[in-house]
C-alpha positions as CSV (number, residue, x, y, z in Angstrom):
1,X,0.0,0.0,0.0
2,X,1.3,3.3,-1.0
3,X,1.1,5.7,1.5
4,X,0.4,9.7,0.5
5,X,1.3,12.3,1.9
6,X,-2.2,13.7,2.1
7,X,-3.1,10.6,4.1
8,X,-1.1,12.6,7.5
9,X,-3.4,15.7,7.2
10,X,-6.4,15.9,9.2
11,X,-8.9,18.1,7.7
12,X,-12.1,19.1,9.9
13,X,-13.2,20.6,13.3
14,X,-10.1,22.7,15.1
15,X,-9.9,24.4,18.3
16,X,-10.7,28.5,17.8
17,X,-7.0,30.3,18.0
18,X,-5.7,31.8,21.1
19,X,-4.2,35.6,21.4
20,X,-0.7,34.7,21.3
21,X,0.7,36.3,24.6
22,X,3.7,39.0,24.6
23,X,7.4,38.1,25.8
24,X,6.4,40.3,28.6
25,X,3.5,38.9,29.1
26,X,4.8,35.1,29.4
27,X,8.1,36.2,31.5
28,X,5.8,37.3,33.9
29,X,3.4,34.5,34.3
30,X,6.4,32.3,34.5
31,X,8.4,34.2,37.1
32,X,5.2,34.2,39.3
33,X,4.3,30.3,39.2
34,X,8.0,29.6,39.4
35,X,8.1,31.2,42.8
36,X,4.9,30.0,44.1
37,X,6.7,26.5,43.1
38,X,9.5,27.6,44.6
39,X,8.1,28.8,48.3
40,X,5.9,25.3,48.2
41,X,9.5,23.0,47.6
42,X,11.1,25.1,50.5
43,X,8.1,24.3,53.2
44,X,8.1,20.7,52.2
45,X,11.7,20.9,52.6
46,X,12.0,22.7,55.3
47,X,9.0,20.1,57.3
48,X,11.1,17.0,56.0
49,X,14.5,18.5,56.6
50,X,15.0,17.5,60.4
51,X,13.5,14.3,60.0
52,X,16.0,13.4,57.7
53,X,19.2,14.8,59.3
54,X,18.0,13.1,62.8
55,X,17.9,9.9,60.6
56,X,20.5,10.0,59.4
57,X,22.8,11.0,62.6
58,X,20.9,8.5,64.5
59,X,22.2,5.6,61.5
60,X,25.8,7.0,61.9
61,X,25.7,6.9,65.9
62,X,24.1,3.2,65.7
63,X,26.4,1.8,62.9
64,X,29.1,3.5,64.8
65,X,28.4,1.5,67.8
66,X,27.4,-1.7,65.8
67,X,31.1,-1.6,64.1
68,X,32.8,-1.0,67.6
69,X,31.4,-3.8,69.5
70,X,31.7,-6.0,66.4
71,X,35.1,-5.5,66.6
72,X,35.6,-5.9,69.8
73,X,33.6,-9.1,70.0
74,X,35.9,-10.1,67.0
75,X,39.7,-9.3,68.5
76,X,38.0,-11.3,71.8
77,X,37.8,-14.2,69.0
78,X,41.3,-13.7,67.7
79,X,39.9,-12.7,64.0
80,X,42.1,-9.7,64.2
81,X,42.6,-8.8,60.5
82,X,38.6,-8.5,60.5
83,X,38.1,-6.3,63.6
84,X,40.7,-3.7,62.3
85,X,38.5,-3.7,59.2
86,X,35.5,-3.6,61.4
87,X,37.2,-0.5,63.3
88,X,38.6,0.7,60.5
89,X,34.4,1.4,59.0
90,X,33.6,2.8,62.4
91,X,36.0,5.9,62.0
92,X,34.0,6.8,58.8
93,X,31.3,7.6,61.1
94,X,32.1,9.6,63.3
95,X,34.6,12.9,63.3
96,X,34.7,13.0,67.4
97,X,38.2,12.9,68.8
98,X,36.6,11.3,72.2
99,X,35.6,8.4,69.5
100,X,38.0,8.1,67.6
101,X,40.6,8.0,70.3
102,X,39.2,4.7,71.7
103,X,39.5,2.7,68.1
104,X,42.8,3.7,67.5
105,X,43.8,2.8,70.8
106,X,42.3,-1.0,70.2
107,X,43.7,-1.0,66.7
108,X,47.3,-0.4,68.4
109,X,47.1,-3.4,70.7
110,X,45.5,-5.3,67.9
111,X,48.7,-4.3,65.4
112,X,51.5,-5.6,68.1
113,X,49.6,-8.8,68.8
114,X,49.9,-9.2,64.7
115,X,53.5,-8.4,65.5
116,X,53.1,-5.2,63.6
117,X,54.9,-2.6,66.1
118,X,55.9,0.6,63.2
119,X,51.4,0.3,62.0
120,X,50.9,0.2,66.0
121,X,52.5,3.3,66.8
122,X,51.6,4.5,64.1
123,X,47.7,4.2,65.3
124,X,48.6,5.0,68.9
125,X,50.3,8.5,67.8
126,X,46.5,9.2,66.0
127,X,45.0,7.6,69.1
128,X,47.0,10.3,71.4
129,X,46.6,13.5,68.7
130,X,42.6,12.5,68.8
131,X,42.9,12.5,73.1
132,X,46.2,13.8,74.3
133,X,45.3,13.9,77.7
134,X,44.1,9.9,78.2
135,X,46.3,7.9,80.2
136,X,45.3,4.4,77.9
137,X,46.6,6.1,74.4
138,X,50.3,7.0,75.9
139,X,50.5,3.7,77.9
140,X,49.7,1.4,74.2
141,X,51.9,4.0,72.6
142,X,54.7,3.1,74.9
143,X,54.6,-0.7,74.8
144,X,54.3,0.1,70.8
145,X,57.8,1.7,70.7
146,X,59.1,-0.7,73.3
147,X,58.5,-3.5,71.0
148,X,59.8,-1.6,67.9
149,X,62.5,-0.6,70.0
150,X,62.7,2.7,70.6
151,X,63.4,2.8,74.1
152,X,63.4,6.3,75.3
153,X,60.1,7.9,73.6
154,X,58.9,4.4,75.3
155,X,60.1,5.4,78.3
156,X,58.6,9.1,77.6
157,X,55.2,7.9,76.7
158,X,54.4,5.5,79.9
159,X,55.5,8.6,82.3
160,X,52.9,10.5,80.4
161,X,50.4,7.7,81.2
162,X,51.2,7.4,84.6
163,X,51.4,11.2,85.3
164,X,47.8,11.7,83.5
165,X,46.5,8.4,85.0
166,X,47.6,9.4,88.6
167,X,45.4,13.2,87.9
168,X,42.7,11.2,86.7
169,X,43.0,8.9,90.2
170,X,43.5,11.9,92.2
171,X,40.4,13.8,91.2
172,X,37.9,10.9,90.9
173,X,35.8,11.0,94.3
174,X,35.9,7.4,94.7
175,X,38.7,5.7,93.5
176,X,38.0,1.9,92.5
177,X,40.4,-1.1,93.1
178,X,40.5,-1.9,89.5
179,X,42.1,2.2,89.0
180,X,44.9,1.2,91.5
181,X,45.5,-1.9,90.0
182,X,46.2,-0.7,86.7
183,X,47.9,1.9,88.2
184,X,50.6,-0.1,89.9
185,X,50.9,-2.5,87.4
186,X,51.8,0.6,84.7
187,X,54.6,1.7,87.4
188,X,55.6,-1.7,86.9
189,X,56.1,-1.6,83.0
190,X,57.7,2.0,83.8
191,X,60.2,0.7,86.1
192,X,60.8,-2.2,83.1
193,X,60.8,0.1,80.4
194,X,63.8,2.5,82.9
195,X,66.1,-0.7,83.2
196,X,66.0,-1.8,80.2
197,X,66.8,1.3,78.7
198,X,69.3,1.9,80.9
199,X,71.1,-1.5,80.5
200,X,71.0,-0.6,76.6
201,X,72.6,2.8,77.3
202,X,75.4,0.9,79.7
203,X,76.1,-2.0,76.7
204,X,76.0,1.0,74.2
205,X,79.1,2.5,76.2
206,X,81.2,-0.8,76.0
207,X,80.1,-1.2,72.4
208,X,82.2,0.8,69.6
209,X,79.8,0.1,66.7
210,X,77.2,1.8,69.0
211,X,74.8,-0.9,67.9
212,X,72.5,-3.0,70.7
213,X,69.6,-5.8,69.9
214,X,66.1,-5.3,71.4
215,X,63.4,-7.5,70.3
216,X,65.4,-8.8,67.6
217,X,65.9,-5.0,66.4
218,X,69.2,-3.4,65.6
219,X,68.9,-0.2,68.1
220,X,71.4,2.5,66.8
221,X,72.6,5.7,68.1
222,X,74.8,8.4,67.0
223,X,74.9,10.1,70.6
224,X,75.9,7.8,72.9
């Protein structure tokens, strides 16, 4: 069948014609029903707005908390590669230093048991820039450097935590058995930390090369 091009045209009743309206006219019209638009978008946004930000804080703070007992629950098991990761989510959520400081901590002990000391103090550094005045970051830091072998910021760092955990002991009104026991057993690590870096020092004296072993690590030193 051939088709003609007469076929398309459709001949009969048509709707009257319209005025066509001005430029003017049109730019007016337009300008007034895109602000009406424009003040109904803003109330709906402005009624939905809170409801959504509270939403969505409140599903930060809860996956926050999910991901840190997770991982917790998950070092307690000995899967340590997947509590880091675990931890490692949590920090997305969350920009509070009084957080983040507690992660890092974790993720430091976590990093020596996998006999990964440089990552460890590393973590414990961020875990003491987050919360420079708790006790718990300087006393991981220092077994951290202890185990890399860096014997007197070790030293350094567990007087800091002994010195800020003593304030902390000081000004709570009831101090707790479980404080004082922590508390003595850091002196104890302290006086460990003190020997040992001062046998190193005495060994360093009677050795020329100015080279000493800790934990399997060549310690060397250009001032003693």
């Amino acid at each position: 069948k051939i088709f003609h091009p007469m076929c398309a045209l459709a001949f009969g009743w048509q709707a009257p014609r319209k005025r066509l309206r001005t430029a003017p006219e049109v730019h007016k019209e337009l300008g007034t029903a895109f602000a009406a638009c424009e003040d109904d978008i803003e109330d709906d946004e402005l009624e939905l707005l809170p409801s959504k930000v509270t939403g969505q804080l409140e599903d930060a703070a809860m996956k926050l908390k999910r991901l840190k007992s997770e991982g917790a629950l998950l070092a307690e098991a000995e899967r340590f590669a997947e509590a880091l990761q675990h931890w490692e989510e949590a920090l997305l959520f969350t920009e509070d230093p009084c957080d983040k400081a507690p992660i890092l901590e974790q993720m430091a002990q976590v990093l020596l048991i996998l006999e990964r000391p440089f990552d460890a103090i590393r973590t414990g550094e961020q875990a003491i820039q987050s919360r420079p005045l708790w006790y718990a970051g300087h006393l991981t830091l220092g077994r951290a450097l202890i185990n890399f072998g860096e014997l007197e910021r070790a030293v350094e760092s567990f007087r800091r935590a002994k010195t800020l955990l003593s304030q902390d002991m000081a000004g709570a009104n009831d101090k707790t058995a479980d404080a004082e026991d922590e508390f003595q057993e850091l002196c104890l690590e302290l006086r460990e930390a003190e020997k040992l870096w001062a046998e190193v020092k005495d060994r360093a004296k009677q050795n020329t090369s100015n080279e000493v072993i800790v934990n399997g690590r060549v310690v060397e030193s250009h001032f003693w």
